[in-house]
N, C-alpha and C positions, 0 to 999 in steps of 0.2 A: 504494500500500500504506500502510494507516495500520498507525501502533502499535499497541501491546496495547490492548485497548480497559481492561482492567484491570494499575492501578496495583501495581509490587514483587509479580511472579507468580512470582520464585526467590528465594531465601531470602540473603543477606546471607554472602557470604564472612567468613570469620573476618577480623580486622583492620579491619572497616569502622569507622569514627569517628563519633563521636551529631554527629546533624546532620545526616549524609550522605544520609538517607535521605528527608529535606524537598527536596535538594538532586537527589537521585533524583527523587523527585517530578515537579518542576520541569522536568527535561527529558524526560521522555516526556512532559509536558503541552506541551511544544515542538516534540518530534519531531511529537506530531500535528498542529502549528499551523503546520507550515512554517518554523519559527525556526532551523532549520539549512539550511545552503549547500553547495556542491560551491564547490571551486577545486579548481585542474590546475596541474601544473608539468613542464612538456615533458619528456620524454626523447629527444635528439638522437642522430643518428650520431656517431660521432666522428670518423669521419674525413666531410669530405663527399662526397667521390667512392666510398664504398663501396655507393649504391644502394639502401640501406637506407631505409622511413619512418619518419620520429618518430612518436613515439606519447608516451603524458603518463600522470602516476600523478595519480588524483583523491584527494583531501584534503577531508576533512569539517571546515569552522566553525560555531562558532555564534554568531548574530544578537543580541547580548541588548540590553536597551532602549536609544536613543539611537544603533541601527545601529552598535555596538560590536562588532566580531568577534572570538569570543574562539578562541583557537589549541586544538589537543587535549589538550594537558597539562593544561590547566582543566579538562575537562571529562570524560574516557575515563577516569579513574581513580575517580572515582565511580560511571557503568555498569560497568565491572568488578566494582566491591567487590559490584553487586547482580547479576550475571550478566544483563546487558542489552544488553552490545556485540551479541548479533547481530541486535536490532530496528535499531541502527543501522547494522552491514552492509548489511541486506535494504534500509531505506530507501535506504541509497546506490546499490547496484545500481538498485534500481528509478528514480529519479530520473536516474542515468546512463542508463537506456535511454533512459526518455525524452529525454533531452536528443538521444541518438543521433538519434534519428528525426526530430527537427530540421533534422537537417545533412544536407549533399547526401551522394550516394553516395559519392563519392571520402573525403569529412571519413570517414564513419561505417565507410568501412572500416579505419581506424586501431585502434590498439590503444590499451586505456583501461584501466589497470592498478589494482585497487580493494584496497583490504588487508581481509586477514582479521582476527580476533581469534581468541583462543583458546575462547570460547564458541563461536566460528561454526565451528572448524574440528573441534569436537565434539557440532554439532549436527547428527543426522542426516538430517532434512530437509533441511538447504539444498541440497545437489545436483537435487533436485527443485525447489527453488523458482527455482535459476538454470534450468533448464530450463522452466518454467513462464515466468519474463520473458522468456525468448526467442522460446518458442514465441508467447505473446500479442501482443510487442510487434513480430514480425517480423525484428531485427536479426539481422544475425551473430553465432555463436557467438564467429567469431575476432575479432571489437570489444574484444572480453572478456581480461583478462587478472589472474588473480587470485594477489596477492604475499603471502607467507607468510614470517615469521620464520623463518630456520631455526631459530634455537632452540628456537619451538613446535614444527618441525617433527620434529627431532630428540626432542621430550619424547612428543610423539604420533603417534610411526611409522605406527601403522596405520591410525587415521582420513586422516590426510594422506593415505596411500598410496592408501585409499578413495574419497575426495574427487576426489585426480587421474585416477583410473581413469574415476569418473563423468562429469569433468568433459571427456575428450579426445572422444570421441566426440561434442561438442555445441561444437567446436571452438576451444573456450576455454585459453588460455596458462596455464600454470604460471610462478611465478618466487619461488624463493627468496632474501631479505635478508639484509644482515649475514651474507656467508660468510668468519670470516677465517681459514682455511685449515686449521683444525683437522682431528686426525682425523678424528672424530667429523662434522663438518662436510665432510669429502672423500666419508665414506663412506656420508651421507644424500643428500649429490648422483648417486652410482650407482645408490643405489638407486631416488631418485624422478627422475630425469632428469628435471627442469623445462626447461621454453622456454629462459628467461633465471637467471643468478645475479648477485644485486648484491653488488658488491665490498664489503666493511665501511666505513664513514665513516671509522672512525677509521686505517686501514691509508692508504686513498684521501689523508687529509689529512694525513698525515709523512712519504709518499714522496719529495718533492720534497726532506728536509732528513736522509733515511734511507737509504741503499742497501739494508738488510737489510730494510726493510719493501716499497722496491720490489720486492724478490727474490721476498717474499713474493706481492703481489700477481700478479708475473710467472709466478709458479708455479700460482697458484689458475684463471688465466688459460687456462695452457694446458692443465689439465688438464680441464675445462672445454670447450676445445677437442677433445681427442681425445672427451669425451662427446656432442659437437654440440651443445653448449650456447653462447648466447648472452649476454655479459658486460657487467656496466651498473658503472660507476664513480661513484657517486654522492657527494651535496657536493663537486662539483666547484667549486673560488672561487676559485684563481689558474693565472694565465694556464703556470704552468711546472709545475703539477699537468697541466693536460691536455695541454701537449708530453709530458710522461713515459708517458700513457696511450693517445695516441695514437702513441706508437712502441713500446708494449711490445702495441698489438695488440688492444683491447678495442673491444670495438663501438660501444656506446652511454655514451651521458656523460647526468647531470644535476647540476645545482646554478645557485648563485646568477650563475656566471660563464657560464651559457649559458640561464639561464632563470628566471624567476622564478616562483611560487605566484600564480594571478589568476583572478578570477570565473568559473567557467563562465559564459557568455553562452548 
């Protein structure tokens, strides 16, 4: 899938900054050229005799001259300001399939967890187009596993709602980020039952120096649990955060202390 074949097709969110739109430019002239990369960063069991497979959330870089990789911060807040994150979802799905089709059977039935943006998760085509990559490129549906802020998800009730409805039958995972225990946050999880909930960074990384926030955590955990839903603890980086997360019970762990961001190959 290439980009738009035509440059700044939406119109410029209020707050965009002069300059930004040279800067826009510059990377859809990229995304068509191949100057962006996938990298993955594992998502483990937590525990290891729970039976469970790892599976990894992909990460979009970009390549800029001199093989310099530059992280999303750089780079996602300028498609934003021009409503163009979802040329770069759709690139990324589509390049993760291919990569799938790559890998043996066993690899390519793993779960590959791609994040949304808020363009993509108000655009009404995509659910067709992830079903259009599937259909073309032969993978499984369940390879697939797409992560949404709850915050967005909380702002856009009903598209999400619509999205995931589209997207079960084609066998692809829900998982909502950033849940940290909020009303409002309990009560988007009922409603949209996702696969998996990733625990908040910031709850995950002062439990270990907080009781009230492991409380926290433990809470959002189990309830979670009575929904059948699947718990991921993520920035996991010391060794006494992931004792605390594997005895209160969570499934899967990521971070630096079990896995690091590296090239799809």
């Amino acid at each position: 899938m290439s980009a738009a074949a035509v440059a700044m097709p939406f119109p410029a969110r209020s707050g965009a900054l002069p300059g930004q739109r040279e800067t826009a430019d510059r990377l859809m002239s990229a995304l068509r050229s191949e100057e962006f990369v996938l990298f993955a960063q594992p998502i483990l069991p937590a525990s290891p005799t729970a039976g469970d497979r790892p599976f990894q959330e992909i990460l979009v870089r970009f390549l800029e001259e001199e093989e310099k990789l530059l992280p999303p911060g750089s780079f996602i807040p300028v498609l934003e300001s021009f409503r163009l994150m979802t040329y770069l979802d759709r690139w990324a799905l589509n390049r993760t399939a291919r990569w799938l089709l790559r890998q043996p059977v066993s690899r390519g039935a793993s779960r590959n967890a791609l994040n949304l943006s808020e363009d993509t998760l108000l655009d009404p085509g995509f659910a067709a187009f992830v079903e259009k990559q599937i259909a073309s490129s032969g993978i499984a549906g369940a390879a697939l596993c797409f992560e949404v802020p709850l915050a967005e998800a909380i702002s856009h009730g009903d598209p999400v709602l619509e999205l995931a409805a589209a997207l079960k039958p084609l066998g692809c995972a829900l998982s909502l980020s950033s849940c940290d225990g909020s009303p409002g946050s309990m009560r988007t999880l009922e409603l949209l039952k996702p696969e998996f909930v990733k625990i908040a960074s910031g709850l995950i990384g002062r439990m270990d120096r907080d009781p009230m926030e492991a409380a926290t955590v433990e809470g959002i955990h189990q309830r979670c649990r009575d929904l059948g839903i699947r718990t991921i603890a993520e920035h996991v980086e010391r060794p006494q955060t992931l004792e605390i997360v594997r005895g209160i019970g969570i499934d899967y762990v990521q971070g630096y202390l079990v896995g690091r961001p590296a090239a799809l190959s």
